[in-house]
Each structure stands twice: as C-alpha cells, then as structure tokens.
N, C-alpha and C positions, 0 to 999 in steps of 0.2 A: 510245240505250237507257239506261234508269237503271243503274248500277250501283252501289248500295247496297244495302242488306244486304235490302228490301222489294222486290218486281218480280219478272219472270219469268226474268230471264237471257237472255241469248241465247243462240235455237235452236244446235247443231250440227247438223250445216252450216249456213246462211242457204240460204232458202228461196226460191225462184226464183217471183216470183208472175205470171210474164209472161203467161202460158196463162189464168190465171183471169179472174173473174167474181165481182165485192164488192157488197154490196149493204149502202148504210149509211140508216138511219132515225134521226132526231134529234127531241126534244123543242123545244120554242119556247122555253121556259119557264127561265130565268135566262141569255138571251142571251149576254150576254157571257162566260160560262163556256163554253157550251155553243159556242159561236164558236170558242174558243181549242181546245176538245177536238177538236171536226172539224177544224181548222187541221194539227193532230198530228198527228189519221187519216190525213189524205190524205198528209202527209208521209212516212209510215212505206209507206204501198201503195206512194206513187211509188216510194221508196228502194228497193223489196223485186222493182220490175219492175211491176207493175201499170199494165197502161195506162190514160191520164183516160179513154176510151171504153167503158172494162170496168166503172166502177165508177158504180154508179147510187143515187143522194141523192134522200132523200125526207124531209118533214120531217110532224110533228105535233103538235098543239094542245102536248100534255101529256108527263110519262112515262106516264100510265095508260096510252094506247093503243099505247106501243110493242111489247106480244105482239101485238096485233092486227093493227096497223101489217107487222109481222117477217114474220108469217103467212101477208097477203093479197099480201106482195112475190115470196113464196118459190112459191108458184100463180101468180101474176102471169108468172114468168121460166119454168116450167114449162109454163103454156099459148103461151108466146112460144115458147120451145122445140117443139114441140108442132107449129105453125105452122110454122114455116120446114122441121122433117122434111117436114112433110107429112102429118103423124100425128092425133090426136086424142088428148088427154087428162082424163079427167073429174076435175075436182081439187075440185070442189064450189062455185068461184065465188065470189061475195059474199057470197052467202046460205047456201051450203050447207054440209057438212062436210066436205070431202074427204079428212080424215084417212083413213078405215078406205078409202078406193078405193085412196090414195095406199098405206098399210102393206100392202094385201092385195094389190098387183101385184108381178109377177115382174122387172119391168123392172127392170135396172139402173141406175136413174137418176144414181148417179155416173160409170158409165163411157159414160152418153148423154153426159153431159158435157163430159165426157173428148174422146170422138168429134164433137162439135161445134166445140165449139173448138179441134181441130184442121184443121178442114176449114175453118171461119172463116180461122185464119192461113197455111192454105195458099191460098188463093181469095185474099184482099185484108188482108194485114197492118194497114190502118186502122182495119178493117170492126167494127162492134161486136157483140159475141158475141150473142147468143142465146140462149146454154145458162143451164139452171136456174143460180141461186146457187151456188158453192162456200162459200160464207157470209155471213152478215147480220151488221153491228155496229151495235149497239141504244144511244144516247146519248142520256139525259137526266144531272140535275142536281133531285134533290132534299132542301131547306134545312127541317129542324125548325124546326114553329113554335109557337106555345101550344095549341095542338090535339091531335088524336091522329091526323089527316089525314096526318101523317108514313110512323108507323106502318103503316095501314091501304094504301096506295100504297107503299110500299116491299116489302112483304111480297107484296102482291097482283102486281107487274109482277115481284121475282123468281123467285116460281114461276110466274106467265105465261109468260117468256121460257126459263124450264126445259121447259116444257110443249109449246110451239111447236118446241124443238130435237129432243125426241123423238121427238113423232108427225111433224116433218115427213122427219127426218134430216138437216137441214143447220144445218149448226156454226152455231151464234147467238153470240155475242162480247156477254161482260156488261161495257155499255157505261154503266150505270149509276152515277153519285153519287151514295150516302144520306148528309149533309152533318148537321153538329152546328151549324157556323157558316157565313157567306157566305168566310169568309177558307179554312176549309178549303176552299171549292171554287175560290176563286181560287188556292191552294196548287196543287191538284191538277189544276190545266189551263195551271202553269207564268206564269203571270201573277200572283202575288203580287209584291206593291210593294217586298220584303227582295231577289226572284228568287233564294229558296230552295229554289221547286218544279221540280213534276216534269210534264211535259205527260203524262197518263197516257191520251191518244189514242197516242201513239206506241206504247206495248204493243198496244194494241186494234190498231193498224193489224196488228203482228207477228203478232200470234195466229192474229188472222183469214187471213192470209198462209200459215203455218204448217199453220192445222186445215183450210184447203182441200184447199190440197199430200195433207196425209194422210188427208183426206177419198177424195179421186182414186185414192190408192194403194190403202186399205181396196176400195173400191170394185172393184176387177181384183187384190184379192186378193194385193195387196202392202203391206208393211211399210215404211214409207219412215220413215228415222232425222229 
C-alpha cells in the first residue's frame, strides 16, 4: 500500500475479503497501463483473501462504456443469483431499466448476499459464488489529446459510474485515469522507467475489499470499522 502523503491509508482493521464477490471491467485502450493496473487489482484482492473464483474480468472496447459495462454486470450477478435461489428477479435486462424494479423492492439484496455466500462455502469451499456483486472496479486510462475528446469522456464516464453506484447500490470503485501525459500513466500503474510510481490498482483492489465488507454489514444493519 502506498504510504505517502497521497492514497487512502490503510483500512483499520484489514478487511477479510474471503466471503466476497469482485467484479472488475477494464477498458482495452492504453494497454500496457491498463495491464499493469489489473496486475495490482488482482494483487491487492489476492492479498486481502479474495478467492481467483470470486472475482470476475470483463473487458471493453473503451472507458466510454465502463457505466454501461459496471451496470449490465451488476443485473448479470443478480439474475445469476436469482437462479441458483430459485427465485426470479426482474432487473430490466439488456434492454430494459431495471433501475426503479431494482430501488422499489423490499429485498435485501446485501444480506441475499451475505446468505449466499455463505451457503456457497459451507456446500464446496471451491464453488464459485453466485451472489450479486459486493462491488465492481471500473479501469480505464484516459491520455489528453489536441481535442476536447478528453474532456467530454472523462466527465461523461465519471458521472456514469457515479450514477450506476446509486441506483444500483453496489460500491463501484473509480478505477479511472484522467492522464495530462502517457508518462503520468505509466507513473500511476507503477511501471515508470525512474520506478518512482505507485501501482494505484493496488488501492482499487483495497477499497473495493473494504466497501464490500461494509457494504454486507450496512446491509443487516451493522457498522463494521
């Protein structure tokens, strides 16, 4: 974890992420950055407990479509969920909205959660979860260019992915580079040629770790430090 004067700290306590369910989306687009920041992620989940079976990679053209991307993953694990109860869930699909079905039910879907994944590791320790998301981390890499294309995509995918965390309710992890140079972003995914940086997947991994954990507890209506 970085310790410089920039970064999140680490959590008190360290967060036990064995129970969870990660779900990371990544942009194509400035490869080799965006390599080295998933590199991090997964590093940070491993470290934190997170099993490779819990944690599902998805990748997309662009940053544009990461709210989108975030959105149809977080329905996607809820209608998986959904299945395996035995239940039915109208979450709106490809096509549809399923925002206001999703906000207007009484169901507690963090402590569905909860309840799944434990019945997952009591049944088969291996087994891969099921349960909705405890959270998405959203990674692109976007480098200013002589245009205003910068601009217009950086502003648009941070409030997307603002948007996507509220109406869905699960912690989205802002996994995004808004970049001045290429060097910044080779800085900030810890592969600069000085190796003066900082792999700033490894926070993303934490948080996400973190805001599930407290996700779980919010959810049954506990406070977890």
């Amino acid at each position: 974890m970085f310790e410089g004067i920039k970064g999140p700290g680490a959590p008190q306590p360290q967060h036990n992420g064995s129970a969870l369910r990660i779900g990371i989306v990544h942009a194509r687009w400035n490869e080799q950055i965006i390599s080295a920041l998933l590199d991090g992620t997964l590093k940070s989940l491993r470290a934190a407990g997170v099993k490779d079976q819990n944690i599902v990679i998805q990748t997309v053209p662009g940053s544009y479509e990461l709210p989108y991307a975030v959105r149809q993953m977080y329905l996607a694990s809820q209608t998986q969920h959904a299945a395996t109860a035995g239940g039915s869930l109208v979450a709106g699909g490809a096509s549809g909205s399923g925002t206001a079905d999703l906000l207007g039910s009484s169901t507690n879907l963090a402590g569905l959660a909860a309840d799944e994944s434990k019945k997952t590791d009591d049944k088969d320790g291996d087994s891969a979860s099921k349960a909705p998301f405890d959270a998405i981390i959203a990674i692109g890499a976007l480098i200013k260019g002589s245009t205003m294309h910068f601009e217009y995509i950086s502003d648009a995918v941070s409030h997307g992915l603002m948007r996507v965390q509220l109406d869905t309710g699960c912690a989205v992890v802002f996994g995004l580079l808004t970049l001045l140079t290429e060097e910044q972003g080779l800085e900030r995914a810890g592969i600069d040629a000085a190796g003066k940086g900082h792999n700033h997947g490894e926070d993303w991994g934490a948080a996400a770790v973190e805001l599930g954990v407290k996700r779980r507890g919010w959810g049954e209506g506990v406070f977890v430090q």
